[in-house]
N, C-alpha and C positions, 0 to 999 in steps of 0.2 A: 504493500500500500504506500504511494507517497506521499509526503510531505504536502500542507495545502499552500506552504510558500518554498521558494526555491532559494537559492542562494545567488546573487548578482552575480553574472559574468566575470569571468575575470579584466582587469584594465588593459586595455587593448590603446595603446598609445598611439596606432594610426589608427584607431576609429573611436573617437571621445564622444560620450552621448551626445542628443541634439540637446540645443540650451535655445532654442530659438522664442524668443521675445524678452532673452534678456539682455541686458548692457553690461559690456564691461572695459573698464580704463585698462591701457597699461601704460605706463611713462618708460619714456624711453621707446617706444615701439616703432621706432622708423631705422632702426639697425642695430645688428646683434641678435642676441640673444631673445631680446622683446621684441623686435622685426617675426621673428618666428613663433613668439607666445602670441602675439595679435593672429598670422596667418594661423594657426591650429585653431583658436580660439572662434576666428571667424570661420572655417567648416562647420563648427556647432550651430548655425544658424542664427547666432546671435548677431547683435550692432556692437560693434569692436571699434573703440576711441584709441587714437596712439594720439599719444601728446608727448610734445616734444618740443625744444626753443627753435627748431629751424622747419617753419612750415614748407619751405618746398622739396625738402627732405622728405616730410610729413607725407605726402601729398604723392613721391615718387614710393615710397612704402605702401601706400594704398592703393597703387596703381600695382604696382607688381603681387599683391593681392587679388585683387580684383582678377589678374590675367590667369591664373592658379585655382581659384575655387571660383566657379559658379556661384553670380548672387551674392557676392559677399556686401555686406554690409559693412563699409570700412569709413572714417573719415577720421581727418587729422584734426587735433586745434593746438593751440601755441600754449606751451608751457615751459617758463624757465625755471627751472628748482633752485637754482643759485640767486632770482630773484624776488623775494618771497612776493612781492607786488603786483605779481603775475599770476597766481594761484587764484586769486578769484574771479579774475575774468573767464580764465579755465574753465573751474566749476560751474560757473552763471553759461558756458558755450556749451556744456551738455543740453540745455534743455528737457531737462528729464526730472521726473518726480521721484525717479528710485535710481540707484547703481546698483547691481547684484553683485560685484565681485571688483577691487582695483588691484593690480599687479603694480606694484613698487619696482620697478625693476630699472630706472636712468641712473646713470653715476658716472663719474666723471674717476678718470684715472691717470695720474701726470707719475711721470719716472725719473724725473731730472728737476733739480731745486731749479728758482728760489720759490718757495713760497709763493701762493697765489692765494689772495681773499676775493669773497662775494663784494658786492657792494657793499653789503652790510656792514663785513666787515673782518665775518667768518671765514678761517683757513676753507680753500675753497671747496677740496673732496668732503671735509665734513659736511661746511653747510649744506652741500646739495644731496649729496647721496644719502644722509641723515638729517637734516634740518630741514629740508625742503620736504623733505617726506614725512615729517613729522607733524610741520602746517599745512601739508594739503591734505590727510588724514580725517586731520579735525575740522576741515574745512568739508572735506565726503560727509562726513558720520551720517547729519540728517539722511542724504540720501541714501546710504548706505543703511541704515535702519531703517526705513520705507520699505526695503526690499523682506521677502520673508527669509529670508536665511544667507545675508550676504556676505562676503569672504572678503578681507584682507590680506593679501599674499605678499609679504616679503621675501625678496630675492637677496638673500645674504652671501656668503662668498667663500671658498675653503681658505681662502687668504687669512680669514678671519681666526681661526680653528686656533692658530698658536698665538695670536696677539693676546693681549690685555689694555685694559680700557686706563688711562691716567687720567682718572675723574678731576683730579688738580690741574690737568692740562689739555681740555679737550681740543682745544686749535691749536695744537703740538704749536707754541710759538716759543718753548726752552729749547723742544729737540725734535727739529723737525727733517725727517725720513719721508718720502715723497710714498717707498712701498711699505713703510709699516703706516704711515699714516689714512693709506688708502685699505690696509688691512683694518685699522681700528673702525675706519668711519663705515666698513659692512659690519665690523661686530657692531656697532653703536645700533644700528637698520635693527640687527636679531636680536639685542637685547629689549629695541623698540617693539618687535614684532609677538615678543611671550611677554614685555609686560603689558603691553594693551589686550592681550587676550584675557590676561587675570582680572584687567579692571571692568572689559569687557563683563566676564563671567559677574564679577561682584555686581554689577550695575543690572542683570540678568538680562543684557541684550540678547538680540538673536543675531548678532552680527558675531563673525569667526572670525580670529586672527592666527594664523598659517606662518609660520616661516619655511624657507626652501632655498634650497644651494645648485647651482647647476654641474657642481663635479668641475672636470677638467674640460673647457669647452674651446676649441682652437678653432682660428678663421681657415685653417690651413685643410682641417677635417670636414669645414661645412659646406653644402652644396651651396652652388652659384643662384643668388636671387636678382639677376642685373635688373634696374642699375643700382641698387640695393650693397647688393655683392657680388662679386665674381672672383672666381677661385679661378687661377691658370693653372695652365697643368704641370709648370714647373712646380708650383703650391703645392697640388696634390701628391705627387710624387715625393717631397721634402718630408711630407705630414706622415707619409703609409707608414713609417716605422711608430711614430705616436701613438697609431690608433689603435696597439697592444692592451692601453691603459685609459687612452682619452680618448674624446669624440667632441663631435660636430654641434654648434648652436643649435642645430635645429635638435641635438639630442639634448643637449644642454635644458631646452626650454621644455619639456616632458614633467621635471616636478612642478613647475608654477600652471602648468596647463590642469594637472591631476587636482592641484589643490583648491583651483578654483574650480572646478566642476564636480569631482566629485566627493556626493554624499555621505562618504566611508571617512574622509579625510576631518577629524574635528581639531577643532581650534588648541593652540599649544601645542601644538604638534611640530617636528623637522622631518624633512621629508627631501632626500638626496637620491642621487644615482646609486644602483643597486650593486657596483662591483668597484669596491676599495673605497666608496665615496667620490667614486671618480666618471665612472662612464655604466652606461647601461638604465635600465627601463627603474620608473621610478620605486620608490618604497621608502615606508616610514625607518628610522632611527632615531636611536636614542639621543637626547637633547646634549650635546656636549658640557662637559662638567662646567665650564665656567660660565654657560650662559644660564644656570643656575643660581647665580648668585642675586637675589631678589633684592639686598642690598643696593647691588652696584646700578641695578635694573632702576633701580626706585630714584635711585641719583641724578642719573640720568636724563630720567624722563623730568624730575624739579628743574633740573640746568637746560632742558629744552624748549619748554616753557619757558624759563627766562628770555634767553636767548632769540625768541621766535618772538616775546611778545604774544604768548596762547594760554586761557588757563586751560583748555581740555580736562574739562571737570566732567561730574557725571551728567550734568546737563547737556554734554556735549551726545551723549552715546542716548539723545531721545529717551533718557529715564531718572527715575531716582534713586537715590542711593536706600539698600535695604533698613530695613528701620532695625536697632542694636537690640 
């Protein structure tokens, strides 16, 4: 006799359920890694926003969508994360009463000093890839809690994995390392990413916060999206021995695709490539020990606040806070 319910499918990373009549952000989506979380994302029949600071970028990412999946639903609008003054014209360009899911995934990565700030004033990989992402967050929520069960997915970094956070020094301006400081500002993202899910939970949103890593992800392993990207085939040939251990953006973008769509995947969660942490189809893991630290978590998100100019209180997350 069987069972009167079955068991889901197993995930099937080229065939992600239909998500059609939902929306969803991803920053950063006009190359890389988010180039290829929007093209997967838009298969699912949803409206797929890539926001990004250079609209005609924008706009050749949507195009080379468009030419790939039938029907997609693609458009660009301008978002600068390094300038927070751009974040709500952003969100007022959706048009929409709800978001069902935003993928966090722009950031910026310099490898040679000196030193670069935002406007503001912020060393520059933090402000944006963490401070930016931290006011356009709070700037989503409402729309984000409209939707009935919508996802936050932060795309954090294996860079991250051996950093530590110098809460005394968060715009490294004592000691400043161009790759650890690009390594801290995705820990800063994942630290942002489990503690908004805890405040989430406390505040009993229905809104989910996801962190995800995309392993080891080379331009060299991923297929050609011109004018997007093109891989020559001295590339590919240079890359073959890599792809022992790493793989391609477009494999890359597999955990942030899973977390925002599926229903298995709950909030507080990491969620990495399946072999080494490095390449292969997605699955959960264990939260790395230091992004445990609810202390530092807590720190952080006071100094981001600051910093931003945000309270992201629990009025932000559309509720109250539970009665003591």
């Amino acid at each position: 006799m069987s069972s009167s319910t079955s068991a889901p499918p197993p995930w099937d990373v080229h065939r992600p359920p239909r998500a059609d009549g939902s929306l969803f952000m991803v920053t950063g989506g006009n190359a890389g890694i988010g180039y290829f979380v929007a093209e997967q994302l838009s298969a699912t029949g949803a409206t797929v926003v890539l926001a990004g600071r250079n609209p005609m970028k924008g706009e050749a990412a949507c195009g080379s969508i468009r030419s790939r999946v039938p029907g997609a639903r693609v458009r660009a609008v301008r978002l600068d994360l390094a300038d927070l003054a751009s974040i709500g014209p952003a969100v007022e360009s959706l048009r929409s009463e709800r978001l069902d899911a935003v993928v966090l995934n722009a950031g910026v990565a310099l490898d040679d000093p000196p030193r670069e700030e935002t406007g503001a004033g912020h060393e520059l990989m933090f402000g944006t890839n963490h401070l930016g992402h931290f006011a356009l967050t709070q700037r989503l929520m409402p729309l984000l809690s409209a939707a009935p069960a919508a996802r936050v997915v932060t795309m954090g970094s294996f860079a991250a994995k051996t950093e530590r956070l110098d809460l005394d020094d968060l715009q490294s301006r004592t000691d400043y390392r161009p790759k650890r400081t690009y390594g801290r500002s995705k820990l800063a993202q994942m630290y942002f990413g489990l503690e908004l899910d805890r405040r989430l939970r406390a505040a009993r949103s229905t809104v989910a916060s996801v962190v995800v890593h995309p392993g080891g992800a080379l331009d060299s392993l991923t297929p050609s999206r011109p004018p997007v990207h093109v891989r020559t085939t001295a590339a590919r040939l240079r890359g073959a021995p890599a792809a022992l251990l790493l793989q391609g953006k477009d494999a890359g973008a597999w955990p942030a695709v899973r977390a925002a769509l599926d229903p298995a995947v709950c909030g507080g969660q990491l969620w990495g490539p399946r072999v080494f942490g490095l390449r292969g189809r997605p699955r959960r893991e264990p939260v790395w020990d230091h992004l445990a630290d609810t202390d530092a978590a807590e720190r952080l998100w006071s100094a981001s606040c600051e910093l931003t100019d945000t309270g992201f209180g629990f009025g932000d997350f559309g509720t109250t806070p539970p009665a003591p």
